[in-house]
Backbone as JSON, one array per atom type, in Angstrom:
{
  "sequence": "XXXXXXXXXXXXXXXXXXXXXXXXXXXXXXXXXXXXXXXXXXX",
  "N": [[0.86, -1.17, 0.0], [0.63, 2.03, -0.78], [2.79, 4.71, 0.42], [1.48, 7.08, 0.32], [-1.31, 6.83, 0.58], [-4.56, 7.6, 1.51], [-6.97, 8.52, 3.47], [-10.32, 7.11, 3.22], [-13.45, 8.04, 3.1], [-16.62, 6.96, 2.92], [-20.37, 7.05, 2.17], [-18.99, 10.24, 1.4], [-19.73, 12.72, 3.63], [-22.07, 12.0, 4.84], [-24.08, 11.08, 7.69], [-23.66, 8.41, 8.61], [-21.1, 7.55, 7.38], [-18.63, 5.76, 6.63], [-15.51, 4.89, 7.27], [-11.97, 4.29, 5.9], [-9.04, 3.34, 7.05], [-4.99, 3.13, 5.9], [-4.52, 1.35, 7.63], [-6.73, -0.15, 7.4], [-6.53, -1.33, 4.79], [-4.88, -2.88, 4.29], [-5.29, -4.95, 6.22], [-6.81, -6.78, 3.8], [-4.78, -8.63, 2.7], [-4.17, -11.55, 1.96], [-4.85, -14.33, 4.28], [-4.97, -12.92, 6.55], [-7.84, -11.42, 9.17], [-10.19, -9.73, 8.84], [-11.55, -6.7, 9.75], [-14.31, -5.05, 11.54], [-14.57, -2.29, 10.39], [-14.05, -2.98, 7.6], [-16.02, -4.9, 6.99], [-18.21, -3.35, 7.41], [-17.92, -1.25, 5.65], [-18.66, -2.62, 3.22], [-21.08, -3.68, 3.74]],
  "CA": [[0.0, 0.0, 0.0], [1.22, 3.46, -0.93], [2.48, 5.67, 1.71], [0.46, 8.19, 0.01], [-2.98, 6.14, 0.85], [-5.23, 8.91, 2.73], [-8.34, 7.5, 4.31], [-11.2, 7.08, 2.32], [-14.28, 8.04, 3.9], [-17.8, 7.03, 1.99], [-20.1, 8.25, 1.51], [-18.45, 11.39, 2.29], [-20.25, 13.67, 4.39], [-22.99, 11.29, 5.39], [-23.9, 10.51, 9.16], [-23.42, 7.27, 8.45], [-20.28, 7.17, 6.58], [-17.8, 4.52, 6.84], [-13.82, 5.69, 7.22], [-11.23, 3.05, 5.92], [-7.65, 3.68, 6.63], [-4.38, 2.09, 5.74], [-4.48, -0.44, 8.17], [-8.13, -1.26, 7.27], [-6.6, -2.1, 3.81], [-4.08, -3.94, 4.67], [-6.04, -6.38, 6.41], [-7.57, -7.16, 3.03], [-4.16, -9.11, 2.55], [-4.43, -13.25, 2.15], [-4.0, -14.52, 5.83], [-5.05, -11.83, 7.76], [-8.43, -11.08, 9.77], [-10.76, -8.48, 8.5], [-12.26, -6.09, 11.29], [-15.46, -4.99, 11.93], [-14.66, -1.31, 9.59], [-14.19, -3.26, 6.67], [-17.35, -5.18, 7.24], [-19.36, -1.97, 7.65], [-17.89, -0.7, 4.34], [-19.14, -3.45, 2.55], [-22.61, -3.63, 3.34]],
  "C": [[0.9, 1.23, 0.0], [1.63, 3.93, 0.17], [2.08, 6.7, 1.49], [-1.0, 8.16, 0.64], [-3.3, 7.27, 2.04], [-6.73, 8.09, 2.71], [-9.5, 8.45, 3.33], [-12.8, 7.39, 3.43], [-15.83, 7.92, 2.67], [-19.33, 6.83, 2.13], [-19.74, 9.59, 2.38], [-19.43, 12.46, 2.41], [-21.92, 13.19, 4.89], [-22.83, 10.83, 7.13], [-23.49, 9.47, 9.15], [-22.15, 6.43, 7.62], [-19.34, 6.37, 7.23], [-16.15, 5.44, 6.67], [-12.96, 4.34, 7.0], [-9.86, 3.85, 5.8], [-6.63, 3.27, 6.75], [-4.16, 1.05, 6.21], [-5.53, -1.35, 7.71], [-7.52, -1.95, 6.27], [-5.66, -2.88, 4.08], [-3.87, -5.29, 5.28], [-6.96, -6.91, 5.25], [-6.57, -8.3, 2.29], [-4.6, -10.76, 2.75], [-3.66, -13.66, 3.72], [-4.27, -14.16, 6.63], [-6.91, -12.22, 8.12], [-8.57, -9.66, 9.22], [-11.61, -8.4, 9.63], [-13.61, -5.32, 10.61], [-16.34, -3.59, 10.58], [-14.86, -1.74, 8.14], [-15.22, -4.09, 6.03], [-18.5, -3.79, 7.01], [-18.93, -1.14, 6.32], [-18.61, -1.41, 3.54], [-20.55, -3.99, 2.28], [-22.78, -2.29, 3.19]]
}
């Protein structure tokens, strides 16, 4: 992952928006444990 990667927030400026940031993606790696944020992006 870049060390540029800046946290994604979507939709942006919704109460309800979701925030993913480089660690979230990084648990999207083979092996790992996805948490609860990257769940809640997804639905």
């Amino acid at each position: 992952i870049s060390e540029s990667f800046e946290e994604l927030v979507f939709p942006k400026g919704d109460s309800d928006a979701v925030s993913i940031s480089k660690r979230d993606v990084e648990l999207l790696q083979p092996d790992t444990f996805i948490n609860d944020t990257i769940i809640d992006f997804y639905i």
